[in-house]
N, C-alpha and C positions, 0 to 999 in steps of 0.2 A: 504494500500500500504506500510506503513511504517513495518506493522509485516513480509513480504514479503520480502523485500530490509533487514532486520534484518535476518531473515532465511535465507536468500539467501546469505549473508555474513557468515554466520556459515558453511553453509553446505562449500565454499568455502576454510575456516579457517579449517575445519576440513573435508578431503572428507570421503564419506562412500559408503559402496554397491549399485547400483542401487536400491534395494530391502530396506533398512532402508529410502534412498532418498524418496521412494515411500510412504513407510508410516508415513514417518515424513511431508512429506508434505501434505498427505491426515488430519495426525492431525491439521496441521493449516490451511487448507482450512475451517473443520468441527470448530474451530474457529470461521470462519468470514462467517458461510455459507448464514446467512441471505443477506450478501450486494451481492452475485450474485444470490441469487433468488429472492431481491428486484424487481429487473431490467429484470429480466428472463435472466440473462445472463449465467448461467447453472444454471441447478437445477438437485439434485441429492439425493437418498435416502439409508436407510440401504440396501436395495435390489439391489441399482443398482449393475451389476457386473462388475468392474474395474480388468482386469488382470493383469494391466501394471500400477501399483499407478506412477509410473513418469513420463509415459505419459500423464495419465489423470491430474496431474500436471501441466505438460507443457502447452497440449491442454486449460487447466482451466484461467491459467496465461493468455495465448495469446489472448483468447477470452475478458478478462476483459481487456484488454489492447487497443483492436478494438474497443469497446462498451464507453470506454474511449475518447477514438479518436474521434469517432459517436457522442460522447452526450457531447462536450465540446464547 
């Protein structure tokens, strides 16, 4: 959560294209990808196909945030 809230302050400090948003965030998801497929809270591979990386950002966030909520 904290590498999250630190990106999430950057991207803010400095905005960028929807399109770097998407893939900078896809690089810090693939980071930390183990803690949401610990939990099955996404699980996602080279394959999968993501058209929209700041979607699947956002949707990635919102769901470990529920799962959060759920399991506290």
């Amino acid at each position: 959560m904290a590498a999250f809230l630190a990106w999430e302050a950057d991207a803010r400090a400095r905005p960028v294209t929807a399109y770097v948003l998407g893939v900078k965030g896809r690089e810090l998801l693939e980071r930390h990808k183990h803690a949401f497929e610990r939990d099955r809270v996404v699980v996602w591979s080279e394959h999968t196909a993501i058209p929209d990386g700041a979607a699947f950002v956002d949707e990635t966030v919102r769901k470990l945030a529920k799962w959060m909520v759920e399991n506290s």
